[in-house]
PDB file with one MODEL, atoms N, CA, C and O in Angstrom:
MODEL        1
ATOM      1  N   UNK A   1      49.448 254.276 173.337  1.00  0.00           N
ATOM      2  CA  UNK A   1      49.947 253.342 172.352  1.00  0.00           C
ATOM      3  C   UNK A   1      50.778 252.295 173.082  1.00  0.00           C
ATOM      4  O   UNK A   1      51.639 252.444 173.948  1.00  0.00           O
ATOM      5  N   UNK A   2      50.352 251.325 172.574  1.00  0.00           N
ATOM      6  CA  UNK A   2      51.138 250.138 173.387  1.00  0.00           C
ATOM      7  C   UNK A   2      53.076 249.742 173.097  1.00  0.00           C
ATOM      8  O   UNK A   2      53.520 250.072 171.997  1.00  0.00           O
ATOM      9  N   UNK A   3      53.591 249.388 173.631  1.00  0.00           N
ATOM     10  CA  UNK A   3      55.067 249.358 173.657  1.00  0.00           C
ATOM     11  C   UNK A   3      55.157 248.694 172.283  1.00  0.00           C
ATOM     12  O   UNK A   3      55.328 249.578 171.444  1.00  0.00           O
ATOM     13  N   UNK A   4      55.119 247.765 171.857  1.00  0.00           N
ATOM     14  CA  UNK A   4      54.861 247.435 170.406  1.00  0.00           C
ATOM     15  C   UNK A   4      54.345 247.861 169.199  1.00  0.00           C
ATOM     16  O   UNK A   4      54.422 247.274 168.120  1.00  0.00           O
ATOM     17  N   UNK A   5      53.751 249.041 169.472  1.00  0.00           N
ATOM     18  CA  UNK A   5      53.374 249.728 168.710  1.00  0.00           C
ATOM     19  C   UNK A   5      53.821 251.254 168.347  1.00  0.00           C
ATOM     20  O   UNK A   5      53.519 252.088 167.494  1.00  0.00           O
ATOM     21  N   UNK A   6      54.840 251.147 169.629  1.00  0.00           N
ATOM     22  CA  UNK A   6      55.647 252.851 169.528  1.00  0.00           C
ATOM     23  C   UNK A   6      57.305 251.751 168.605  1.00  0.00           C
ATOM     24  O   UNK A   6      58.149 252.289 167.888  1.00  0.00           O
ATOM     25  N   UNK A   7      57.276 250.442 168.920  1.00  0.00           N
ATOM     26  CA  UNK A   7      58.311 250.045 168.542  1.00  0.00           C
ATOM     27  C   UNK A   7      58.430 249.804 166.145  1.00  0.00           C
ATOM     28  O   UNK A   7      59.201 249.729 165.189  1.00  0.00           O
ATOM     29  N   UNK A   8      57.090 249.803 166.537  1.00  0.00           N
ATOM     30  CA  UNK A   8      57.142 249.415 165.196  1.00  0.00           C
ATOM     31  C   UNK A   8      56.954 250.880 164.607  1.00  0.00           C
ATOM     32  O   UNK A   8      57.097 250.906 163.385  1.00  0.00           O
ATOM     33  N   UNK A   9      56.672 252.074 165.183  1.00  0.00           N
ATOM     34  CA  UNK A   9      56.145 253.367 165.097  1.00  0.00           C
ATOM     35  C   UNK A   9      57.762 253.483 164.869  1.00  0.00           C
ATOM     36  O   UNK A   9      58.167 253.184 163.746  1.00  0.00           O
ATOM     37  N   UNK A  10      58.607 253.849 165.742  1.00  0.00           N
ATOM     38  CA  UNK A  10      59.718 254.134 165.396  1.00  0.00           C
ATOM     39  C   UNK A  10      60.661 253.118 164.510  1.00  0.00           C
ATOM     40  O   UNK A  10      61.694 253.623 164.070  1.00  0.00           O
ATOM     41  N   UNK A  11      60.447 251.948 164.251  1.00  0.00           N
ATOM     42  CA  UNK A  11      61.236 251.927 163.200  1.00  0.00           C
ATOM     43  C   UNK A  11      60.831 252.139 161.827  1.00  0.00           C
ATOM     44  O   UNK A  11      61.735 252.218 160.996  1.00  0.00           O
ATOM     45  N   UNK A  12      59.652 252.243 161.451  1.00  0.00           N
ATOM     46  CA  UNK A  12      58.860 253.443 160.671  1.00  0.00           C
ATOM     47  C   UNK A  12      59.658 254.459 159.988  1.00  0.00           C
ATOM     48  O   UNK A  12      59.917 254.647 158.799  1.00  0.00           O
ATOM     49  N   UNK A  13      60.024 255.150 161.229  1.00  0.00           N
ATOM     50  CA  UNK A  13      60.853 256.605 161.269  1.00  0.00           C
ATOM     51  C   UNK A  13      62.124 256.249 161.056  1.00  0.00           C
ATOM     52  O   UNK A  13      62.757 256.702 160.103  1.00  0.00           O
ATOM     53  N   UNK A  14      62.512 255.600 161.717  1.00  0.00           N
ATOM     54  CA  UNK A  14      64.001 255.022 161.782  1.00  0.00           C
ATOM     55  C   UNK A  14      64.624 254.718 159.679  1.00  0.00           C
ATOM     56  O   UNK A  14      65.655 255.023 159.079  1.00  0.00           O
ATOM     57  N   UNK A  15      63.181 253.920 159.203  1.00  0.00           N
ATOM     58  CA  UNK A  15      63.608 253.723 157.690  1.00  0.00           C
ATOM     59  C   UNK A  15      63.590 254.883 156.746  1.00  0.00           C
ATOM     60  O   UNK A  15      64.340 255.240 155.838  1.00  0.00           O
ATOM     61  N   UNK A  16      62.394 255.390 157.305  1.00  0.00           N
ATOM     62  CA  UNK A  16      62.403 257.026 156.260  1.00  0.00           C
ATOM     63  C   UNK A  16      63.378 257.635 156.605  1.00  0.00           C
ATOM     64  O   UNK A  16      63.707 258.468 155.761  1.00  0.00           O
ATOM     65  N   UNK A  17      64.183 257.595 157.719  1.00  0.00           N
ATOM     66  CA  UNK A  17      64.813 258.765 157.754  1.00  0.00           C
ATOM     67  C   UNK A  17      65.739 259.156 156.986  1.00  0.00           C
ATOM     68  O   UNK A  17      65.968 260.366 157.013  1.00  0.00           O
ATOM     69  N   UNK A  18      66.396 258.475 156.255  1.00  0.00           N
ATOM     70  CA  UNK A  18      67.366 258.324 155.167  1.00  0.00           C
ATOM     71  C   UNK A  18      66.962 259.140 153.211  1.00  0.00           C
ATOM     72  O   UNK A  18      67.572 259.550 152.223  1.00  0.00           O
ATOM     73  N   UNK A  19      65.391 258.912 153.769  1.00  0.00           N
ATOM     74  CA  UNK A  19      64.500 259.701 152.349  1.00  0.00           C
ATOM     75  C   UNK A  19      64.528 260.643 153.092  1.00  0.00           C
ATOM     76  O   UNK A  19      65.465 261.167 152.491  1.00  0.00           O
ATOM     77  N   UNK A  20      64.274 261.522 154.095  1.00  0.00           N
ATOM     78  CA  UNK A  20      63.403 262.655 154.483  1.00  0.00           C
ATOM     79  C   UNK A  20      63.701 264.048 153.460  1.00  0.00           C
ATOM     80  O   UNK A  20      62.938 264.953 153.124  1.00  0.00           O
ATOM     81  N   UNK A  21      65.153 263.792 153.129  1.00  0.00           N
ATOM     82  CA  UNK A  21      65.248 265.106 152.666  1.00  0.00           C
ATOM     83  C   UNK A  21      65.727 265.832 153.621  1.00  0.00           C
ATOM     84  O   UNK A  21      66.443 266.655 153.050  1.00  0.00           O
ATOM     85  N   UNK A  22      65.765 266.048 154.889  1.00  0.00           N
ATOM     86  CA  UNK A  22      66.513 266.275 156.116  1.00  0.00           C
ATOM     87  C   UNK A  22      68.066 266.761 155.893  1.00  0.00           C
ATOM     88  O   UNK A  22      68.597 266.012 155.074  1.00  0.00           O
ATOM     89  N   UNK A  23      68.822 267.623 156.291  1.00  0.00           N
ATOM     90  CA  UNK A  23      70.435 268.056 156.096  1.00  0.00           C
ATOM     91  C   UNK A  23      70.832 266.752 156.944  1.00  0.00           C
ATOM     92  O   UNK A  23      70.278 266.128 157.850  1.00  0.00           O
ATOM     93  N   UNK A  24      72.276 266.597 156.105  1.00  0.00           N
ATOM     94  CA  UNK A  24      72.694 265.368 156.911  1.00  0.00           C
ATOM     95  C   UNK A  24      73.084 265.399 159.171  1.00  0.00           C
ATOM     96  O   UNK A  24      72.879 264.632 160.113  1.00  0.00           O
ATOM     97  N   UNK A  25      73.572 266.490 159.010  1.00  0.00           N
ATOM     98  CA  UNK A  25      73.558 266.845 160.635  1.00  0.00           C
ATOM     99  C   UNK A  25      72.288 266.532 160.931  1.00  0.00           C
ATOM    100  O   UNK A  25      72.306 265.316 161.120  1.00  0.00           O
ATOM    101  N   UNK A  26      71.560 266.797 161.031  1.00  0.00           N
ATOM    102  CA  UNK A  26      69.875 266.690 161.453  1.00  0.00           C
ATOM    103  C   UNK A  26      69.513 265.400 161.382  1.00  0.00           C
ATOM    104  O   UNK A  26      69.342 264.651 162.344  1.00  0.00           O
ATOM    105  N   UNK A  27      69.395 265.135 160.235  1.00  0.00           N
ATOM    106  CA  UNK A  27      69.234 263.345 159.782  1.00  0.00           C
ATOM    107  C   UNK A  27      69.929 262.225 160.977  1.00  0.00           C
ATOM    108  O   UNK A  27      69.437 261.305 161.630  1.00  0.00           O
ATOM    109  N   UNK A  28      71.327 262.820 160.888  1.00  0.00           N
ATOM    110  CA  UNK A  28      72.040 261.879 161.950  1.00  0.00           C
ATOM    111  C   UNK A  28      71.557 262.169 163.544  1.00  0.00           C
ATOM    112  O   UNK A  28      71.560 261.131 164.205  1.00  0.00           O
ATOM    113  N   UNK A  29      71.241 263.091 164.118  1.00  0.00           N
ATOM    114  CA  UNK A  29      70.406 263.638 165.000  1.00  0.00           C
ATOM    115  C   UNK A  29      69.191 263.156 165.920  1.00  0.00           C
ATOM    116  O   UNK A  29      68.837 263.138 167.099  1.00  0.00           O
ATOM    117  N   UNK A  30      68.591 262.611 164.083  1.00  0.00           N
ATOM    118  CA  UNK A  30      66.906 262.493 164.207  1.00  0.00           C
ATOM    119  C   UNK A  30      67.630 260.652 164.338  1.00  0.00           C
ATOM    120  O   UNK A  30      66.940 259.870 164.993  1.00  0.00           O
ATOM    121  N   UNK A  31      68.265 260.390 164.036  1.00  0.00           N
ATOM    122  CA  UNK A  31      68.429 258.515 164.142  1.00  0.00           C
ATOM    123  C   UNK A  31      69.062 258.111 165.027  1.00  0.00           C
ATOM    124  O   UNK A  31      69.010 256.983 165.518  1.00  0.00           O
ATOM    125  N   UNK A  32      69.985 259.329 165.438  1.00  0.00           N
ATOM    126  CA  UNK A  32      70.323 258.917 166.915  1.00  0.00           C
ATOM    127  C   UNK A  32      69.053 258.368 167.888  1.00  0.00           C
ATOM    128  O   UNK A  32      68.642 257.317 168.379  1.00  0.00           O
ATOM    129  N   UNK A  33      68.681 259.951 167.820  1.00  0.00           N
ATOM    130  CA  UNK A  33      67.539 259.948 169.043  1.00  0.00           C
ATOM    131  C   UNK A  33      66.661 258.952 168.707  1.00  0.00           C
ATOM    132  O   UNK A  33      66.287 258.529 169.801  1.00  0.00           O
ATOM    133  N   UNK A  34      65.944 258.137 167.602  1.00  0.00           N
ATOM    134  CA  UNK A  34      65.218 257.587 167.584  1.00  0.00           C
ATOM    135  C   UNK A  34      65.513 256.161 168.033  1.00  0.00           C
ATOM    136  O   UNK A  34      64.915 255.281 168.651  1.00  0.00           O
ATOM    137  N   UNK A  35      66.822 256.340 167.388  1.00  0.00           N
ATOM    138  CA  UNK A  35      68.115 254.750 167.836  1.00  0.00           C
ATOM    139  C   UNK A  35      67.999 254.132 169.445  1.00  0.00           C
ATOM    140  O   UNK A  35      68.099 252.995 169.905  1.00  0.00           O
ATOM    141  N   UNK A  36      67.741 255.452 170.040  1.00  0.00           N
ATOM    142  CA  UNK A  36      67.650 255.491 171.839  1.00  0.00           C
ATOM    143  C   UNK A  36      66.433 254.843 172.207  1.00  0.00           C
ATOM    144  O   UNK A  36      66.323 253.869 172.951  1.00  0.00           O
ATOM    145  N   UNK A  37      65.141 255.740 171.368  1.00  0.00           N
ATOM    146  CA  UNK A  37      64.148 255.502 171.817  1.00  0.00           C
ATOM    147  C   UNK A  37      63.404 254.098 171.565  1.00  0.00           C
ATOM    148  O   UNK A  37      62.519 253.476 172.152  1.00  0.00           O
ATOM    149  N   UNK A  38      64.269 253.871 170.289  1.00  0.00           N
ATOM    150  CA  UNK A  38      63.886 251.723 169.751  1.00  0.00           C
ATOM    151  C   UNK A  38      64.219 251.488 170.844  1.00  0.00           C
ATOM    152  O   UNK A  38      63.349 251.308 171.695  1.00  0.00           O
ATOM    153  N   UNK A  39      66.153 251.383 171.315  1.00  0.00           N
ATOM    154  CA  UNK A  39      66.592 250.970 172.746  1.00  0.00           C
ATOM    155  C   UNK A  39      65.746 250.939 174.162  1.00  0.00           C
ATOM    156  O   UNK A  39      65.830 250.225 175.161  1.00  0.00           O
ATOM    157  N   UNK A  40      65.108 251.761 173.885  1.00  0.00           N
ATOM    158  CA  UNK A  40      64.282 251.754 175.519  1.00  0.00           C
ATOM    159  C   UNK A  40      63.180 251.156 176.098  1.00  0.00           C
ATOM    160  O   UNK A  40      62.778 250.609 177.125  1.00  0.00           O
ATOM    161  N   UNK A  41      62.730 251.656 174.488  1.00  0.00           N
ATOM    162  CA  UNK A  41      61.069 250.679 174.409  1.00  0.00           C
ATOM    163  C   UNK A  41      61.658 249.160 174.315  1.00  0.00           C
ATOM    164  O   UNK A  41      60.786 248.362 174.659  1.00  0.00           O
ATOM    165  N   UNK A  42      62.556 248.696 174.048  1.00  0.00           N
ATOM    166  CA  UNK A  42      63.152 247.539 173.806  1.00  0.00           C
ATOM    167  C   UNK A  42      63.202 246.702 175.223  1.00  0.00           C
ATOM    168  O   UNK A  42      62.619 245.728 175.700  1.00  0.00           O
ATOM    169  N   UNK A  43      64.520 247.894 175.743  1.00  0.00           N
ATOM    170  CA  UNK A  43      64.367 247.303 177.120  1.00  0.00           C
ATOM    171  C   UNK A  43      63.348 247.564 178.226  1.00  0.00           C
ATOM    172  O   UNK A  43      63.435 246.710 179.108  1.00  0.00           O
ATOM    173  N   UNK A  44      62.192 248.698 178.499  1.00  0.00           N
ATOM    174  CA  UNK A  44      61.374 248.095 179.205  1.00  0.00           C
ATOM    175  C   UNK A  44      60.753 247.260 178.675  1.00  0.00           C
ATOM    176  O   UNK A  44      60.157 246.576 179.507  1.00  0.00           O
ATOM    177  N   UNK A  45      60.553 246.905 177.489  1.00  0.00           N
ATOM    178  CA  UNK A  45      59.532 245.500 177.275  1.00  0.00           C
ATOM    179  C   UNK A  45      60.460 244.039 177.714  1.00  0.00           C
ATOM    180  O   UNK A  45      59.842 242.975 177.730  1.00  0.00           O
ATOM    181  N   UNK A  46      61.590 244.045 177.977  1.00  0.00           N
ATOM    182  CA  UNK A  46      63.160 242.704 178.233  1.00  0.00           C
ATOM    183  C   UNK A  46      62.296 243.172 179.974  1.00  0.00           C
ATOM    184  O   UNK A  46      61.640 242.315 180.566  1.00  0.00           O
ATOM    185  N   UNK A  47      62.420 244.219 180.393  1.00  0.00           N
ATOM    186  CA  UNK A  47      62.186 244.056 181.818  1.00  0.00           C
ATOM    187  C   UNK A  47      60.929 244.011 182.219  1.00  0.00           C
ATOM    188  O   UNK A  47      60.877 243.837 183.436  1.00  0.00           O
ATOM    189  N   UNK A  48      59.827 244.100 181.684  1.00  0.00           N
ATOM    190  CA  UNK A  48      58.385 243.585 181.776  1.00  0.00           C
ATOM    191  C   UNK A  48      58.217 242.342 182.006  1.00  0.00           C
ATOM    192  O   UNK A  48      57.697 241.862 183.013  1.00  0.00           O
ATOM    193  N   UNK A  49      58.919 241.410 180.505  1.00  0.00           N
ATOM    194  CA  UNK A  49      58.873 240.202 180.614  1.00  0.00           C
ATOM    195  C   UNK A  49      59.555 239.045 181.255  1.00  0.00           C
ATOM    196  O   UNK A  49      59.342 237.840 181.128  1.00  0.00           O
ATOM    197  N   UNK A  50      60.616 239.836 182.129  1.00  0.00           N
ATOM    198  CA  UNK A  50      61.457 239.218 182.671  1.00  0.00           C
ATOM    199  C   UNK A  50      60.813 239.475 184.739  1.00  0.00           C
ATOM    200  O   UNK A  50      60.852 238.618 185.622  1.00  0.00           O
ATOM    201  N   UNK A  51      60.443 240.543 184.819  1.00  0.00           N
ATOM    202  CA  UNK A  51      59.474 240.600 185.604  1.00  0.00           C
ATOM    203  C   UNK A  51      58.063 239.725 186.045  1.00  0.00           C
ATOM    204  O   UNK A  51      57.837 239.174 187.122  1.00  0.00           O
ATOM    205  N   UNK A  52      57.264 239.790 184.917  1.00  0.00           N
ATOM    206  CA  UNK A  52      56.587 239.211 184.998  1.00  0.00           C
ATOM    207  C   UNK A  52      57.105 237.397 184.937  1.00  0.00           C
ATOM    208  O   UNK A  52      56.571 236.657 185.763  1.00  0.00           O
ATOM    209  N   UNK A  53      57.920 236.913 184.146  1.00  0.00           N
ATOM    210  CA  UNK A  53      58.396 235.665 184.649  1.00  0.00           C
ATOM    211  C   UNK A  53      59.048 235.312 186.133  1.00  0.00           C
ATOM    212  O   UNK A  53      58.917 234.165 186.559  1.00  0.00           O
ATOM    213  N   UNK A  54      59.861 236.463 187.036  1.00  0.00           N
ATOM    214  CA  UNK A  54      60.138 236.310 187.776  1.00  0.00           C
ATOM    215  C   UNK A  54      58.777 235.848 189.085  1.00  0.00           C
ATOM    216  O   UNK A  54      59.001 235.093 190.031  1.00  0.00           O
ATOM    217  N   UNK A  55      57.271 236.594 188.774  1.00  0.00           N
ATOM    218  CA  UNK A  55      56.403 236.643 189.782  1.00  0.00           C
ATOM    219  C   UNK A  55      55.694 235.673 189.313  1.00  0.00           C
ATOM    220  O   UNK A  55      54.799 235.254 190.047  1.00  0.00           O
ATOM    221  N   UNK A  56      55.915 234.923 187.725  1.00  0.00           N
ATOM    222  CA  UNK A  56      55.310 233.288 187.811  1.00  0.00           C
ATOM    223  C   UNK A  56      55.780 232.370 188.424  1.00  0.00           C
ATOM    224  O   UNK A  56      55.143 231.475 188.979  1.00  0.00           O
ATOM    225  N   UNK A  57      56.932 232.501 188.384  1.00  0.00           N
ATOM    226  CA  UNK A  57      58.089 231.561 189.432  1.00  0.00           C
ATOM    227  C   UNK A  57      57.507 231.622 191.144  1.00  0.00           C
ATOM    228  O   UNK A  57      56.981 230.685 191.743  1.00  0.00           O
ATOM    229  N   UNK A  58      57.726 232.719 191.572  1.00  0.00           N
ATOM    230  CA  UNK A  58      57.299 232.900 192.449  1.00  0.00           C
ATOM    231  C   UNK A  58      56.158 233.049 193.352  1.00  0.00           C
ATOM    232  O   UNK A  58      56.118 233.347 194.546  1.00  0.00           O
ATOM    233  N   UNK A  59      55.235 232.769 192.503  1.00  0.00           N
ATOM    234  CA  UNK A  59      53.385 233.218 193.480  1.00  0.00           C
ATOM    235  C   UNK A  59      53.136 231.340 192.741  1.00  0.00           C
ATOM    236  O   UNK A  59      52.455 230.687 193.531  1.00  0.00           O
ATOM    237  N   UNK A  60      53.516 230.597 191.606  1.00  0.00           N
ATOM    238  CA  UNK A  60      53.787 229.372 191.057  1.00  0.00           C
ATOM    239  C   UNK A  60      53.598 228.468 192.785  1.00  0.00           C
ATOM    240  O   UNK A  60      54.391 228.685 193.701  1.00  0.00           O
ATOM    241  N   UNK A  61      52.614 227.655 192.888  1.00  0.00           N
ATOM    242  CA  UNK A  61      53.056 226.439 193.774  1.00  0.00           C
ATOM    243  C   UNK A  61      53.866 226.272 193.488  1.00  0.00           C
ATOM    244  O   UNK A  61      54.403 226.597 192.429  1.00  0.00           O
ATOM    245  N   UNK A  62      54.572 225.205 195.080  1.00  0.00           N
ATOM    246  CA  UNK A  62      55.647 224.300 194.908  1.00  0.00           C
ATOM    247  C   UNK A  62      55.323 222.645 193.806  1.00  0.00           C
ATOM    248  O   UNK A  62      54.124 222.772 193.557  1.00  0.00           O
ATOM    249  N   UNK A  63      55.525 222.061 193.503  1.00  0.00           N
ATOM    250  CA  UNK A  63      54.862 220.813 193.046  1.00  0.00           C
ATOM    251  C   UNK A  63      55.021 220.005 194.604  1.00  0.00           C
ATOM    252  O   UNK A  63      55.886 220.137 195.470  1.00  0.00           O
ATOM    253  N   UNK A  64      54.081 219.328 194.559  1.00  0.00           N
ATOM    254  CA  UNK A  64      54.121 218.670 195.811  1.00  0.00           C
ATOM    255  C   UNK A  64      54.440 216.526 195.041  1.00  0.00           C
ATOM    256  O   UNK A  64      54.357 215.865 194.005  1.00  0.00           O
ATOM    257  N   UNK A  65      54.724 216.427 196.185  1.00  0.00           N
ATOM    258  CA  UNK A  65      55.606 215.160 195.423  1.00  0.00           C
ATOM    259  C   UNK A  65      54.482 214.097 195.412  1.00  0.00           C
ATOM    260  O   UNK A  65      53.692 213.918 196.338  1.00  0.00           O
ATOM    261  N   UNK A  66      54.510 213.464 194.328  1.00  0.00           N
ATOM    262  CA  UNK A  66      53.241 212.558 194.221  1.00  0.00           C
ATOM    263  C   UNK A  66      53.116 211.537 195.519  1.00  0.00           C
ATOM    264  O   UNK A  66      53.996 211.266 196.336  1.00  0.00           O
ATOM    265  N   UNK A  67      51.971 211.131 195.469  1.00  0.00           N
ATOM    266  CA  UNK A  67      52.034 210.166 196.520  1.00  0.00           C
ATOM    267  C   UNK A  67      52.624 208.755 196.056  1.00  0.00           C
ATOM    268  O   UNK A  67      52.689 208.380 194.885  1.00  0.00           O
ATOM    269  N   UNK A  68      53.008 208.097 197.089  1.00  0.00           N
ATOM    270  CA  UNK A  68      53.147 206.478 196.799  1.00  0.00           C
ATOM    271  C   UNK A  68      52.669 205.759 196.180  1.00  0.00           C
ATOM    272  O   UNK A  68      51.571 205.564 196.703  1.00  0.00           O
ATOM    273  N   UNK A  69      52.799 204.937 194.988  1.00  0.00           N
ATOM    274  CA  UNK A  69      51.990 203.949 194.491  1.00  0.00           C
ATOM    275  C   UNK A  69      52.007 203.262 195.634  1.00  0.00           C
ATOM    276  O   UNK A  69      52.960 203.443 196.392  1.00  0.00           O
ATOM    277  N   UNK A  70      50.799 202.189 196.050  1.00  0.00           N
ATOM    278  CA  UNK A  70      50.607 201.600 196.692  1.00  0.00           C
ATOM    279  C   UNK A  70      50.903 200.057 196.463  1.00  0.00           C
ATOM    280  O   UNK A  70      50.281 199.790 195.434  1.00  0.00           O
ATOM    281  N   UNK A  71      51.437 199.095 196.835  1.00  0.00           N
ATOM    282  CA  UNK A  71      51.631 198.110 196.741  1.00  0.00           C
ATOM    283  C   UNK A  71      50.599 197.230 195.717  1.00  0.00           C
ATOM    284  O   UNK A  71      49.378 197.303 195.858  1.00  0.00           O
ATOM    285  N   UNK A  72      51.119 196.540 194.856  1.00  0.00           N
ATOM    286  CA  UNK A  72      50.120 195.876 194.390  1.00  0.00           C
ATOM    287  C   UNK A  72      49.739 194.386 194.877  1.00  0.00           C
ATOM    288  O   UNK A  72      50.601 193.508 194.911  1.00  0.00           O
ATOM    289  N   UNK A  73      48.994 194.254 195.085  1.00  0.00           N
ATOM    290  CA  UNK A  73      48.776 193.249 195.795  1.00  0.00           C
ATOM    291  C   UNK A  73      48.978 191.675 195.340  1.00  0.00           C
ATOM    292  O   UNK A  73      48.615 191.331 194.215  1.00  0.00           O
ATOM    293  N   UNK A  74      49.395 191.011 195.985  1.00  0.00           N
ATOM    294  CA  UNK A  74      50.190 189.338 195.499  1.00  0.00           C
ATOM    295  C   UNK A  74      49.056 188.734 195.027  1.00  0.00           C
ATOM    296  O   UNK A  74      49.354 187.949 194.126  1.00  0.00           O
ATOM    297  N   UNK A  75      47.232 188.787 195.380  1.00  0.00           N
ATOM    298  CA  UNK A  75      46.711 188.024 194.907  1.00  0.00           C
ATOM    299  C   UNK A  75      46.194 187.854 193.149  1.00  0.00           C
ATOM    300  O   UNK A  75      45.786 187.011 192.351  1.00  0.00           O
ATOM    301  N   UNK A  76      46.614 189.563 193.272  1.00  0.00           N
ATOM    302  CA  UNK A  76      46.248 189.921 191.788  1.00  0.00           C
ATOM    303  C   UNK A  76      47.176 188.980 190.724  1.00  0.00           C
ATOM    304  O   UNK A  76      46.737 188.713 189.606  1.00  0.00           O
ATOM    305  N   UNK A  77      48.506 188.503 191.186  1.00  0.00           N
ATOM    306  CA  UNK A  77      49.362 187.962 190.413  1.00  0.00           C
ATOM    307  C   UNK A  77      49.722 186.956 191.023  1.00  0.00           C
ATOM    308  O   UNK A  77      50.889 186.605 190.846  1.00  0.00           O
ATOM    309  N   UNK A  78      48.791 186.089 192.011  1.00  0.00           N
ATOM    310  CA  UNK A  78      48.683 184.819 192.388  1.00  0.00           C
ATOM    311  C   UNK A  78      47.704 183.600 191.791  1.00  0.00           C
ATOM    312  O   UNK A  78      46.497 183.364 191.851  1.00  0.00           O
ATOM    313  N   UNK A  79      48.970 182.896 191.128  1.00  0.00           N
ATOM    314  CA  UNK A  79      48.394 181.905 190.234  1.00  0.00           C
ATOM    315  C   UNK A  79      48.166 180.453 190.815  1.00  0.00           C
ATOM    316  O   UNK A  79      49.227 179.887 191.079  1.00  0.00           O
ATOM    317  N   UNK A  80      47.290 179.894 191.014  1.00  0.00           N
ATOM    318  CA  UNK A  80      47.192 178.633 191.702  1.00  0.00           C
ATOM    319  C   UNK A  80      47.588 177.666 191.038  1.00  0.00           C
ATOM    320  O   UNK A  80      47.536 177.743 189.810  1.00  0.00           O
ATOM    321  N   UNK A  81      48.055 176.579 191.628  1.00  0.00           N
ATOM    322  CA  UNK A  81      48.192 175.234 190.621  1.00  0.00           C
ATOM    323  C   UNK A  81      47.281 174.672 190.411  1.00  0.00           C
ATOM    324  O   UNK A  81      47.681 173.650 189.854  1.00  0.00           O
ATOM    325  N   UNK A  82      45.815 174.620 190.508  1.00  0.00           N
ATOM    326  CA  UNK A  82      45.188 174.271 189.779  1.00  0.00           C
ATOM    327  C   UNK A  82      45.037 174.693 188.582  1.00  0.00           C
ATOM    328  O   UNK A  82      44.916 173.893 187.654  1.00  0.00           O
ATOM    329  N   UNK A  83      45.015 176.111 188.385  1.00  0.00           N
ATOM    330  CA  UNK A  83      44.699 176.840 187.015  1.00  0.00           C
ATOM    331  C   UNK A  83      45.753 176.529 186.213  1.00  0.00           C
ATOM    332  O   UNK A  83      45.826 176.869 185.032  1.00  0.00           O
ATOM    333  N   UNK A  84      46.819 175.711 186.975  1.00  0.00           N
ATOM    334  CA  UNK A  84      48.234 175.422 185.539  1.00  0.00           C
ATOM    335  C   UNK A  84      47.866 174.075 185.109  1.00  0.00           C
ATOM    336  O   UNK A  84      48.138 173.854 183.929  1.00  0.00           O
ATOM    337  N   UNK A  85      47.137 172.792 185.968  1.00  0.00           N
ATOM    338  CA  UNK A  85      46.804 172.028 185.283  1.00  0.00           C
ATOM    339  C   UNK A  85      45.864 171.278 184.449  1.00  0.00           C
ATOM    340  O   UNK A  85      45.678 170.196 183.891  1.00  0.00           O
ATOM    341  N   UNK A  86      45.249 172.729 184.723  1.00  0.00           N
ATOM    342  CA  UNK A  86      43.730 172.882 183.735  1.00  0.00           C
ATOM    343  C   UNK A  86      44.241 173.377 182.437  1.00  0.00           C
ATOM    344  O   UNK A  86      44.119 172.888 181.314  1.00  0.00           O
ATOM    345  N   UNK A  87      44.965 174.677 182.918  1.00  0.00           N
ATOM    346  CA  UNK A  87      45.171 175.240 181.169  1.00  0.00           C
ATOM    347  C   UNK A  87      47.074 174.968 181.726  1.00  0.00           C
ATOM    348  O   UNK A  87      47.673 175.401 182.711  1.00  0.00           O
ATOM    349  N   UNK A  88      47.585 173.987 180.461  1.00  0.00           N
ATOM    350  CA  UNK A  88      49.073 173.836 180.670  1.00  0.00           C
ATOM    351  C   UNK A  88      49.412 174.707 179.205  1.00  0.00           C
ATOM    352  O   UNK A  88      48.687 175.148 178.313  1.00  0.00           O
ATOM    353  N   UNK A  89      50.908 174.715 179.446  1.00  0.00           N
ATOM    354  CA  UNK A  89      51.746 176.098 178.534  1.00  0.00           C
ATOM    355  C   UNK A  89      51.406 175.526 177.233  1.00  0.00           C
ATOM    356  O   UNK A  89      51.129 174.364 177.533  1.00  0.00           O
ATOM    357  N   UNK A  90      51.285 175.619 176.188  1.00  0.00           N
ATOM    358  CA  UNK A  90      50.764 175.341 174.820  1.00  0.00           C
ATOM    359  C   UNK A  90      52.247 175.473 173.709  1.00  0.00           C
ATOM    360  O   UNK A  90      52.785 176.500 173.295  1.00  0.00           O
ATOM    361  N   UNK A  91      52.496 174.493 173.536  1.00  0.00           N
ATOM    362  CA  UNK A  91      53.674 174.685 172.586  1.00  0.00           C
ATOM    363  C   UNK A  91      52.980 174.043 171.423  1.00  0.00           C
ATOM    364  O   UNK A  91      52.134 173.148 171.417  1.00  0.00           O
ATOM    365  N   UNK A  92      53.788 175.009 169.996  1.00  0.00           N
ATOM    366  CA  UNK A  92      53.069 174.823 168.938  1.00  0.00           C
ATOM    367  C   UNK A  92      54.297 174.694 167.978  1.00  0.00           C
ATOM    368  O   UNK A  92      55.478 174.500 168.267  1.00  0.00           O
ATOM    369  N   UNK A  93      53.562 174.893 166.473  1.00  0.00           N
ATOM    370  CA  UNK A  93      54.641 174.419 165.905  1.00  0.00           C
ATOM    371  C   UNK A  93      55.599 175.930 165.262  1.00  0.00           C
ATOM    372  O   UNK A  93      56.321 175.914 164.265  1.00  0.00           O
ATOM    373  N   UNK A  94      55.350 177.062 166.106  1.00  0.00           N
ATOM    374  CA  UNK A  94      56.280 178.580 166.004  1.00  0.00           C
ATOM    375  C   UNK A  94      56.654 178.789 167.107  1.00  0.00           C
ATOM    376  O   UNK A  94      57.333 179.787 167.350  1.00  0.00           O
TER     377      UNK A  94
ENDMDL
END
């Protein structure tokens, strides 16, 4: 049975136990121990997942740093004066 499933198994038990009909010594007994066993299954599943995050971190590449944009080049945004007195700035009436 999977850890989640003994967890939901015992709190199951954990709610009846209060119906069982059980003497109260016993009752308190039976919720202790079960009180432990929520606790445990609790925490190996905190240390599973904290485990397993620790070895994503770690086996995880480094990021490697992007490369350089490369220069963009002046002709791309080299405007000649001819092309300004062919097409001149257009003022309107906005």
């Amino acid at each position: 049975m999977s850890r989640a499933g003994l967890l939901m198994a015992f709190g199951v038990l954990v709610v009846l136990t209060p119906v069982s009909g059980l003497p109260l010594g016993m009752r308190a007994t039976l919720e202790f121990i079960l009180g432990i066993a929520v606790f445990l299954v609790g925490l190996s599943l905190r240390m599973r997942d904290m485990r397993r995050a620790r070895e994503a971190l770690t086996s995880a590449p480094a990021f490697a740093p992007e490369p350089p944009v490369n220069a963009i080049h002046a002709e791309v945004f080299d405007v000649s004066a001819s092309s300004d007195k062919a097409n001149p700035p257009q003022t309107g009436a906005f």
